[in-house]
KOLDRENTI-696753 format. One line per 10 residues: number of its first residue (from 1); for each residue y, x, z of C-alpha. Coordinates in steps of 0.001 Angstrom, whole numbers, m for minus. Each point is the difference from the previous one (the first is absolute). Example, Ala and Ser with C-alpha at 12.3 -4.5 7.8 and 13.67 -1.06 7.14 Angstrom:
1 = m4500 12300 7800 | 3440 1370 m660
***
This chain:
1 = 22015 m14675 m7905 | 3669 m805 1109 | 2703 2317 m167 | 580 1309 3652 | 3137 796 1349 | m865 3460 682 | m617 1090 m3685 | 3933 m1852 m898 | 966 2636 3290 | m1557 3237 m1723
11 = 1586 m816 m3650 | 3507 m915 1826 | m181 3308 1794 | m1699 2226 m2579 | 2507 m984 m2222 | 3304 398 2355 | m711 2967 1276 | m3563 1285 367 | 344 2498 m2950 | 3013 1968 2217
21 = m2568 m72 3098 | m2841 1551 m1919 | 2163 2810 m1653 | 1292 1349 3100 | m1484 m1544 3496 | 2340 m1202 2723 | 1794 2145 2000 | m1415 m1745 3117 | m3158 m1423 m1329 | m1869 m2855 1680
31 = m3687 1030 560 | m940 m2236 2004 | m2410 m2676 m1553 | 863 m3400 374 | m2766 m2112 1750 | m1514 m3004 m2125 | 1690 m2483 1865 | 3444 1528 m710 | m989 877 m3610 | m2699 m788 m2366
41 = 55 3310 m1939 | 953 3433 1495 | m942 2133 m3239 | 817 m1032 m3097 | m3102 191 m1388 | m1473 m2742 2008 | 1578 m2283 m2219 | m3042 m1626 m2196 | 1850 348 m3201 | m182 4080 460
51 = m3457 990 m2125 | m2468 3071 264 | 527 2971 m2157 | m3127 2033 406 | m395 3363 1159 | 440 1548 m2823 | 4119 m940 368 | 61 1342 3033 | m1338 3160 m797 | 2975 679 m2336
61 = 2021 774 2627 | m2606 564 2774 | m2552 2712 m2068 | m590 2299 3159 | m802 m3349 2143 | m2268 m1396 m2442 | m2150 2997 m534 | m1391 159 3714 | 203 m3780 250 | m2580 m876 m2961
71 = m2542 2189 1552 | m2 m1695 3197 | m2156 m3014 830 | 2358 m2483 m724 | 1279 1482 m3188 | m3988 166 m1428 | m1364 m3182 1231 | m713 m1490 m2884 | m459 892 m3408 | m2039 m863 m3461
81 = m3264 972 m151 | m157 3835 m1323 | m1842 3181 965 | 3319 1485 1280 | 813 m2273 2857 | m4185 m662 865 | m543 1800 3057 | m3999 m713 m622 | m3366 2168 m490 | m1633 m1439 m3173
91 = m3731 1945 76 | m3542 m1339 870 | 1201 m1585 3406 | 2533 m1903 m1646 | m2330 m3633 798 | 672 m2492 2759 | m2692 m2428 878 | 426 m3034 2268 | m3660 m1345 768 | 1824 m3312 1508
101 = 356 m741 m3482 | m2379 2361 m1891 | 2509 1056 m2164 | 770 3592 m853 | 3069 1293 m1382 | 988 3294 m2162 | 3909 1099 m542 | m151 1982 m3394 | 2619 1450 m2584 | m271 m850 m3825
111 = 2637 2028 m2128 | 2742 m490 2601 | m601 m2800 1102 | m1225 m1502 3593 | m2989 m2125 m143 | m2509 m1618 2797 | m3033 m964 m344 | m1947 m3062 1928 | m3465 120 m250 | m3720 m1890 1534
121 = m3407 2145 m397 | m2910 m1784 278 | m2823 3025 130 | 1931 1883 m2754 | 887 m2593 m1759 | 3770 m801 m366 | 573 m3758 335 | 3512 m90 m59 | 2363 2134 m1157 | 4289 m992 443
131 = 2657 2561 m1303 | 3318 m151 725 | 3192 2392 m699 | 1657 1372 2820 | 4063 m735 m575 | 1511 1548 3388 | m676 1626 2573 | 1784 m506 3292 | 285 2651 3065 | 1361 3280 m790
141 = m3603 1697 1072 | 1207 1370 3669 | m2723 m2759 784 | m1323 m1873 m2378 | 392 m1119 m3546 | m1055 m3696 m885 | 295 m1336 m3478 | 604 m3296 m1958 | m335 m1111 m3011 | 2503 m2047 m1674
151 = m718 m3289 m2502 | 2446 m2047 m1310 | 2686 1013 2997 | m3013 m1079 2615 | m350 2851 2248 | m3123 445 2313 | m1641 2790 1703 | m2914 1328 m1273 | m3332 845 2438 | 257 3909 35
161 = 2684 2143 2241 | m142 3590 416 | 716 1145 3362 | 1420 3758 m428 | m275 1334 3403 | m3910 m152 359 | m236 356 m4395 | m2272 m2860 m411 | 397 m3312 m1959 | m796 m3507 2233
171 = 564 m3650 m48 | 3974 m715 615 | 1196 m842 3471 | m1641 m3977 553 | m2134 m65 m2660 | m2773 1484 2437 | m2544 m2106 1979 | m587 m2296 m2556 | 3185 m1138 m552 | m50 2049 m3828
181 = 2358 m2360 m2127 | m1048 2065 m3070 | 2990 m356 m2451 | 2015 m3120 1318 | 2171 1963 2610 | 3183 m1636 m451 | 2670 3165 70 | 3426 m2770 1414 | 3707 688 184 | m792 1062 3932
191 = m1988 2506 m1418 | 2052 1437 m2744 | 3631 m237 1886 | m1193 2664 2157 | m2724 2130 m1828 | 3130 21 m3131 | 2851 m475 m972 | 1042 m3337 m148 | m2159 m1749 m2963 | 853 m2370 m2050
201 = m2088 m3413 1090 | m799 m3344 m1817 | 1317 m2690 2286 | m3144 m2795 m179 | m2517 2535 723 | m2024 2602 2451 | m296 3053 m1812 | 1469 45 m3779 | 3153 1929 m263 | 1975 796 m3611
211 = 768 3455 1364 | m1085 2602 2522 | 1832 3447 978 | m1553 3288 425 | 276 1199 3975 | 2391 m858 2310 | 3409 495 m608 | 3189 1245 1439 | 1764 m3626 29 | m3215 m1073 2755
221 = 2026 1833 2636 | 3422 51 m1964 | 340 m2928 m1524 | 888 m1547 m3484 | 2054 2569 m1566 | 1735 m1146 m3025 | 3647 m823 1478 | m532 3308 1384 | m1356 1866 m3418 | 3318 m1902 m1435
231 = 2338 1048 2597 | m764 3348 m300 | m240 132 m3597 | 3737 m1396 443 | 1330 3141 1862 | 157 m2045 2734 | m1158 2490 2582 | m320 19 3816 | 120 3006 2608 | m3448 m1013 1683
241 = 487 2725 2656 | 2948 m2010 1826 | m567 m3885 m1493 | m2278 m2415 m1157 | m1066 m527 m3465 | m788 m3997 36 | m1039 m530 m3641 | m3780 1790 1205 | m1439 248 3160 | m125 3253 2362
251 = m2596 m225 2052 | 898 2340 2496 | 3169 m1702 46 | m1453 m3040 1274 | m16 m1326 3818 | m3339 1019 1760 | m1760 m3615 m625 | 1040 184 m3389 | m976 2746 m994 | m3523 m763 1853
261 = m251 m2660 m1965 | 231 1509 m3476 | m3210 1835 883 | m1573 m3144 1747 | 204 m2031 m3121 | m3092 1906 m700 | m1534 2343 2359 | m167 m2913 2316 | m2984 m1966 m1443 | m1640 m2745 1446
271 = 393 m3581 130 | 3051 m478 m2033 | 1617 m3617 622 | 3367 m644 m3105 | 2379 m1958 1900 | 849 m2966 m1779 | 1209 152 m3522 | m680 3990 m229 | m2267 1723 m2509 | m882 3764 442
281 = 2768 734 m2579 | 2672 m1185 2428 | 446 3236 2346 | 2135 2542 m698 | 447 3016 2088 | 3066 m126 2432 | m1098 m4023 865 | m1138 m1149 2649 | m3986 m281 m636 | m686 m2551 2331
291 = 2530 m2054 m1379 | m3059 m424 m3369 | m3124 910 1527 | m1836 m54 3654 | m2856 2624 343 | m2586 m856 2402 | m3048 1631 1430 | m2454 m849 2291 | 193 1378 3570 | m3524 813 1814
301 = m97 1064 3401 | m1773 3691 m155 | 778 527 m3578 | 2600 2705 m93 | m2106 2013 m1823 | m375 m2056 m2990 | 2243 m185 m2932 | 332 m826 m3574 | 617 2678 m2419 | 4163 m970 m1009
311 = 466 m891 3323 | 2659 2966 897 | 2771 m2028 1017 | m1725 m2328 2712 | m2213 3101 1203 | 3543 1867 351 | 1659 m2218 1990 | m2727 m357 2732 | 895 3430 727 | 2031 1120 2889
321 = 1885 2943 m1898 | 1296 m3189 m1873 | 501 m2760 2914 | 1810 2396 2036 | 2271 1886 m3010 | 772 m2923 m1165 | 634 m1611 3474 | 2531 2911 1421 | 1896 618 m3782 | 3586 m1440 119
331 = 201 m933 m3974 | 3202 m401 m1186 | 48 m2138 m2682 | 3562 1031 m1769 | m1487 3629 m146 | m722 1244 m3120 | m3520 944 430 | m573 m3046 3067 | m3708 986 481 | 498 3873 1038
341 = m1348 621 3218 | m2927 m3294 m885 | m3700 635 m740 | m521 m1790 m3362 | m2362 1250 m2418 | 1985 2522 m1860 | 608 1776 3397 | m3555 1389 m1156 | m198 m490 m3645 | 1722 595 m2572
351 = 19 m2584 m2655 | 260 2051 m3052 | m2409 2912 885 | m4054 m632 m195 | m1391 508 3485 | m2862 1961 m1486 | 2746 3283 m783 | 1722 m1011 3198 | m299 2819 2532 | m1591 m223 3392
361 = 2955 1248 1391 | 2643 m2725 m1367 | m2138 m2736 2109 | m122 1976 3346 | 3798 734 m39 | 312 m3772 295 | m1869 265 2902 | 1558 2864 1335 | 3733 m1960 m210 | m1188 m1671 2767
371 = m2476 1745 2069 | 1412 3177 904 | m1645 2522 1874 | 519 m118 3545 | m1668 3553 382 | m743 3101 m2536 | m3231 1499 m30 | m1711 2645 m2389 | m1301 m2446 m2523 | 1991 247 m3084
381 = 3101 m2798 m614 | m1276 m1348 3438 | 3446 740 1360 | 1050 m3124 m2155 | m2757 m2686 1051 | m942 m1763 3114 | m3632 m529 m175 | m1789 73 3655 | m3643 869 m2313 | m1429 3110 485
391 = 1062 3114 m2448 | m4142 346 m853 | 225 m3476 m984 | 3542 536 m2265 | m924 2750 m1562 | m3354 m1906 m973 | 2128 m2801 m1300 | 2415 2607 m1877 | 3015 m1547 2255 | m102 m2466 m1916
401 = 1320 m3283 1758 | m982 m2443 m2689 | m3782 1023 372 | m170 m1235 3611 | 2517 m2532 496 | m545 m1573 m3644 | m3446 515 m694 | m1472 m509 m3139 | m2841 m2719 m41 | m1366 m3209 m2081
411 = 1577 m3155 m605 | m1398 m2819 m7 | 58 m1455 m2835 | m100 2956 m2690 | m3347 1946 180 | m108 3526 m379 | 3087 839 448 | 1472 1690 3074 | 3710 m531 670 | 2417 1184 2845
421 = 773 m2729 2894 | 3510 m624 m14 | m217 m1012 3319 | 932 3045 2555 | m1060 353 3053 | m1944 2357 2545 | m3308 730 m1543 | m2215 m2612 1011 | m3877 m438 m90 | m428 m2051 m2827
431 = m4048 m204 747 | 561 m1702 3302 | 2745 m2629 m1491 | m2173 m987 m2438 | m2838 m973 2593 | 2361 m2332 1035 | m145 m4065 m662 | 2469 m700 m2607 | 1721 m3214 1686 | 1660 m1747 m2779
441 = 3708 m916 1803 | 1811 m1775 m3171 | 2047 799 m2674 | 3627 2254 570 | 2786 484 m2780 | 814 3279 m97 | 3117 7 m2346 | 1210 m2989 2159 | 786 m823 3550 | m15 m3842 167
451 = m1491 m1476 m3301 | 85 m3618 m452 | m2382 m2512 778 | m712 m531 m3420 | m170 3673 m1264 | m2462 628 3074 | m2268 m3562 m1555 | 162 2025 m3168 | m1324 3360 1502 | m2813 m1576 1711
461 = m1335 m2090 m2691 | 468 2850 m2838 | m1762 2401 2754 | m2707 m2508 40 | m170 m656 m4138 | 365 3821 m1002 | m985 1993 2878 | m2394 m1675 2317 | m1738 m2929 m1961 | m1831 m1868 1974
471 = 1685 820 3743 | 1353 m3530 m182 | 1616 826 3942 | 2831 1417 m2202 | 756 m4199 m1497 | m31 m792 3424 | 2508 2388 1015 | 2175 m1222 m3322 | m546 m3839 959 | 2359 924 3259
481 = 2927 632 m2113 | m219 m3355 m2618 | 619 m2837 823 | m1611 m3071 m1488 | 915 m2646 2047 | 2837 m1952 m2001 | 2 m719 m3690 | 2997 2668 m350 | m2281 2581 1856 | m2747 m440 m2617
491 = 2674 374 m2711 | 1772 3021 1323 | m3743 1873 378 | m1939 m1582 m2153 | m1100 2907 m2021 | m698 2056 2818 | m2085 m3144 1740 | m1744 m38 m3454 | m1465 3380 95 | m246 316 3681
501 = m2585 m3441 m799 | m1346 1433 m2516 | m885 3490 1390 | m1686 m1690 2992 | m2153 m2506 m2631 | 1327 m3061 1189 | 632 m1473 m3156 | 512 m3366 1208 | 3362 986 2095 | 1392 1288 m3363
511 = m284 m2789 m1896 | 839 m2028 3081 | 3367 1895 m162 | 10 m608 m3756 | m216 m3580 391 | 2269 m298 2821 | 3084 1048 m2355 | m1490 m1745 m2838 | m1149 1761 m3471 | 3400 m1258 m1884
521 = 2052 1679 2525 | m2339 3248 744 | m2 805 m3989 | 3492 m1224 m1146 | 1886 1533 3243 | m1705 2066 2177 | m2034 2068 m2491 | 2235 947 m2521 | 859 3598 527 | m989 3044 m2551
531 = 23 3112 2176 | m1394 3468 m324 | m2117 m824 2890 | m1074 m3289 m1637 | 144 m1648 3212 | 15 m3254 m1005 | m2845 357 m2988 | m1550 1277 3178 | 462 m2708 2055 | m687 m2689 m2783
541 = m2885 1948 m1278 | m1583 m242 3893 | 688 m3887 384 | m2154 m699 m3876 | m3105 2686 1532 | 35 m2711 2961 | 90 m3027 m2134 | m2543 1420 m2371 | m2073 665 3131 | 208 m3301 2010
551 = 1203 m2959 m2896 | m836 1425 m3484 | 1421 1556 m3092 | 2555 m3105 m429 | 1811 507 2566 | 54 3420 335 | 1235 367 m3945 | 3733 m666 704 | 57 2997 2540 | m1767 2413 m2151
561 = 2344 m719 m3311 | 2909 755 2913 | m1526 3050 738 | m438 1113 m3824 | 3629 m1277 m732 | 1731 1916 2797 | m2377 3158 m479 | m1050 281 m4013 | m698 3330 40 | m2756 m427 3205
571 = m3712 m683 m1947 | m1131 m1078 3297 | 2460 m3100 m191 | m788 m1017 m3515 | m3776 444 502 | 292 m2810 2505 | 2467 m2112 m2100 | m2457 442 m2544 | m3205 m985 1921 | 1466 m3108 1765
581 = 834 m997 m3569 | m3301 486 m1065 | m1356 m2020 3429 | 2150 m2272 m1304 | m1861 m566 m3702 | 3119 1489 m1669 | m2112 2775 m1608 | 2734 784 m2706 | 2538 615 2257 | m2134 1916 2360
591 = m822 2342 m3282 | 3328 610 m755 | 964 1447 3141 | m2765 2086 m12 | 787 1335 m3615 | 3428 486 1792 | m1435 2319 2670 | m2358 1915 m2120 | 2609 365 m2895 | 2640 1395 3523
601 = m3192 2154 1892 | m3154 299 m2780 | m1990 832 3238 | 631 m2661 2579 | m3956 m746 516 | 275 m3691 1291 | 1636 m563 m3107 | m2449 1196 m2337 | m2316 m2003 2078 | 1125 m3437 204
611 = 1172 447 m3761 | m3401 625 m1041 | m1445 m2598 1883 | 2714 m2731 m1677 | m1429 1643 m3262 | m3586 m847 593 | 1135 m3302 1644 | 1192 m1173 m3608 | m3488 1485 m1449 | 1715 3343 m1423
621 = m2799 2780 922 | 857 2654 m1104 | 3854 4 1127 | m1439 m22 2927 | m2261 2587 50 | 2556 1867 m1405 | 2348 m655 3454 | m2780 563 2440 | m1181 3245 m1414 | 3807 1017 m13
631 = 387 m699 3767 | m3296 1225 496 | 1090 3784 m1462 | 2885 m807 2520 | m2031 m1217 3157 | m3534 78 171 | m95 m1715 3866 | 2064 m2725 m566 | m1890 m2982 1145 | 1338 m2989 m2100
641 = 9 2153 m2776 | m3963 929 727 | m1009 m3657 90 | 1863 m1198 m3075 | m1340 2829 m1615 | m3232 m1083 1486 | 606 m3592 m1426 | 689 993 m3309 | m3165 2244 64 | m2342 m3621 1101
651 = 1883 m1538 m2834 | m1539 2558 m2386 | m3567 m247 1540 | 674 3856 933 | m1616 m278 3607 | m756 3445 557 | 3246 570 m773 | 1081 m2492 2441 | m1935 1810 2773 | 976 3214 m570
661 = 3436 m1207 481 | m1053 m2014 3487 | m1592 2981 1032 | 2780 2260 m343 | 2446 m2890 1806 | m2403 m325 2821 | m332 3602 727 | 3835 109 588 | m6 m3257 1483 | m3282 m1396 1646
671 = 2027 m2951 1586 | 854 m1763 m3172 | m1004 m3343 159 | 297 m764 m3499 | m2099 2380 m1410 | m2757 m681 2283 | m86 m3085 m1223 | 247 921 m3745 | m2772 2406 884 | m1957 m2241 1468
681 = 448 m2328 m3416 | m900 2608 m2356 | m3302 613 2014 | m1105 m3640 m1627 | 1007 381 m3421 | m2415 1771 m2937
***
């Protein structure tokens, strides 16, 4: 990275003069906050070269603060794996079954020590049995806690959650329905950088990381505090009551938007689009967070009532105590507290105090700022609200303004769990709305006003590929905003025109767009990038499926060892580099690379698969036996894995073997082809 200009700035001034600032404050301090435009960095500890301390630094100085703040949410969101921060019942209802995939599953302590337990019953047999060690667990238990187990730095989420509010243990949110991805739940940096502190991540890969915090910490809202921790440590001391501190961020110090957008960076989840060059590490409260990431959501006509369950800040601002506050306040920006007077979220909350020990009282005195009574009557602290209900119907509802104008209800996409609707508003009936048609209208950024073309592409395509797979109307809402028509418009969207190709199955049109660049150029120039997004593995990874698809293995081989170049640490990548090599009769090299994946993740199924079938391919047996039964204790539905097993079974003259195992891959799977036929073969030999 170059040295920017900005970083020569801060040494030139910490060094001339800084020190003298920090000791004493100005007497006429500027509070105001430069924009971006003016200024790059308003605190000092936006600066990239400032680290993280931990919370335990910060409590040094800030004991009384951190004692309420690691008992709120935030502060216990995530955790190892012990009997003091599981939330869950462990007795004789401690079993989940999913009959999608007629699997059961059975959390369970040994010593102290997490463990769960995947098992298959046929009558009361057990025919497969798969137990793993529970390394975290994630959600401080207001909800839910979901675990994950940890190998090698690969983090996934395991198939068992326990949702606190109704006491029972489930599938986790999307693995219901079918959709149970067992063990391989990749647990990414999008993930962690808001369910943690910030982790440390392995560039080249999904989901391995070299280190990962314990619960959300105070620099997530503060920032990185080590100029701070060493200006203070100095003597250099501030009087916060009359100026700004800029080594560490103040929140409520903040303009309105900014400080809005401290809490957006992760109550506002959704469709999150990095703007270009950003990872999730980028933000840092008192920036500007649509300046690294656009949040989008999809707007339905008649679907006010739904939400998603860390959707706070986009519920919030649909409401009209926040249009019109926000709309009448005169902010001024030079004050030193700018958003007094503003609805934000700390207008309601305070950051540092667990809601759960927050009194009732604390949330209607917010309300009452505003609403004052217009009239007294008998009711007790009526004289302070303006409520046109009924006394009856107050005194039912304990006065409580939160119960009716934020009711508690389900989100939709965390079962079991009730949460309160941060949208306020006059109690509505929320039978009647949902008997309305949901009219899909399009996609709206709610951290932004006017996102770019090319940011809106993104959010339609990735709203397509992680949200709504197979709704391919979303690619045809992205194809508005790229371009394709010159040589320099394929190059300056190539990657999204890749995937937005690719998502829709026309695999033709991306290697069309391949071709129309050339290969020399597309993997010498254009693909060249490592990122933390691995957008370009991505990309190159998508243009060697279509090749292996529509031309062969040859010609999809140079794409896939792009792929594993730019992304080592990805086994999907390498699997493919390794099985175009072996399409290509380099069965060495194709061995190798599996050794590599196996030796990186021991339980990366395809792996052990393809491995073993190399083995038998050069006439050693047993090795692989030895791989299939491996990935078999691992995955006893994978299909390739069922036939090679099968194949190896024929080789042996073990047919009723061989059945047993077609049987089993039919029941899950009646459609397969393949094993109809090898059925059908078996039926003729003796």
């Amino acid at each position: 990275m170059n040295f920017p200009w900005y970083r020569l700035l801060f040494a030139l001034a910490f060094g001339a003069g800084l020190i003298a600032l920090l000791r004493c404050g100005p007497e006429k301090p500027e509070t105001k906050a430069p924009d971006a435009e003016t200024k790059k960095y308003t605190y000092l500890n936006h600066d990239d070269s400032v680290g993280y301390v931990g919370m335990d630094a910060c409590k040094q100085c800030h004991y009384d603060i951190w004692q309420t703040f690691i008992q709120t949410g935030m502060g216990q969101s995530f955790d190892h794996a012990t009997k003091a921060k599981s939330k869950a019942k462990f007795d004789a209802h401690a079993a989940i079954y999913d009959k999608h995939s007629d699997f059961w599953y059975h959390p369970f302590w040994r010593g102290d020590s997490l463990y769960l337990a995947e098992f298959r019953l046929e009558g009361r047999d057990t025919v497969h049995k798969r137990v793993e060690k529970v390394d975290y667990i994630v959600g401080s238990g207001q909800h839910t806690n979901s675990h994950i187990f940890n190998l090698n730095g690969y983090l996934h989420q395991m198939p068992a959650t326990f949702y606190t509010q109704e006491g029972k243990w489930d599938l986790p949110p999307g693995f219901e329905n079918g959709f149970n991805t067992r063990f391989s739940r990749k647990i990414g940096l999008e993930c962690m950088s808001c369910h943690n502190a910030l982790p440390g991540f392995v560039q080249g890969s999904e989901n391995k990381f070299t280190h990962v915090p314990g619960g959300i910490s105070c620099e997530r809202c503060h920032g990185p505090g080590a100029l701070h921790v060493k200006e203070k440590s100095a003597g250099h001391l501030i009087d916060t009551s009359r100026f700004i501190d800029y080594t560490i961020v103040n929140p409520g110090k903040l303009s309105p938007d900014r400080q809005f957008d401290v809490c957006q960076r992760c109550h506002l989840q959704g469709n999150t689009v990095l703007k270009e060059g950003k990872t999730f590490y980028d933000f840092r409260p008192g920036m500007k967070l649509s300046d690294h990431m656009t949040v989008f959501m999809p707007k339905h006509e008649g679907g006010d009532d739904e939400f998603i369950m860390a959707a706070h800040a986009e519920r919030l601002k649909m409401s009209p105590c926040f249009i019109r506050t926000n709309a009448k306040v005169k902010f001024d920006e030079s004050a030193l507290r700018p958003a007094k007077g503003a609805m934000t979220c700390v207008t309601c909350h305070n950051p540092h105090k667990s809601v759960k020990v927050t009194e009732t009282e604390v949330f209607n005195s917010a309300c009452s700022n505003c609403h004052q009574a217009a009239h007294k009557t008998d009711f007790p602290g009526a004289s302070t609200l303006l409520c046109s209900e009924s006394e009856a119907k107050r005194m039912a509802k304990n006065d409580n303004c939160v119960s009716c104008h934020m009711p508690r209800s389900g989100s939709i996409d965390i079962p079991h769990v009730t949460v309160t609707d941060h949208f306020i508003r006059k109690p509505v009936d929320v039978k009647k709305e949902k008997e309305q048609l949901k009219k899909f209208i399009g996609l709206y950024a709610v951290n932004e006003k006017e996102p770019s073309a090319l940011t809106k592409a993104k959010g339609y395509i990735q709203q397509c590929e992680k949200f709504e797979p197979g709704n391919l109307y979303l690619l045809d809402s992205a194809k508005r905003y790229l371009a394709d028509a010159s040589e320099k418009d394929v190059r300056d969207n190539f990657a999204l025109l890749v995937q937005l190709y690719y998502l829709k199955g026309d695999l033709k049109k991306v290697t069309a767009y391949a071709q129309r660049l050339g290969e020399k150029e597309v993997l010498e120039k254009v693909l060249v990038k490592k990122s933390y997004g691995n957008d370009d593995a991505w990309t190159a990874y998508r243009i060697g499926e279509a090749y292996f698809s529509t031309a062969g293995a040859s010609f999809a081989l140079p794409y896939y060892r792009k792929a594993a170049e730019l992304a080592p640490a990805v086994p999907d990548f390498l699997a493919k580099h390794a099985l175009a090599l072996a399409g290509t009769q380099q069965h060495a090299e194709a061995m190798n690379v599996y050794r590599k994946i196996l030796n990186e993740y021991p339980k990366y199924v395809p792996a052990l698969t393809n491995l073993g079938y190399l083995h038998l391919v050069q006439g050693d047996v047993a090795k692989a036996d030895e791989l299939y039964n491996r990935a078999l204790a691992l995955d006893p539905d994978y299909e390739p894995l069922l036939l090679n097993k099968v194949g190896l079974l024929v080789f042996q003259k073990d047919l009723k073997g061989a059945n047993v195992l077609l049987d089993r891959l039919l029941k899950k799977n009646p459609k397969n082809e393949k094993a109809k036929q090898i059925k059908a073969q078996l039926k003729t030999m003796k």
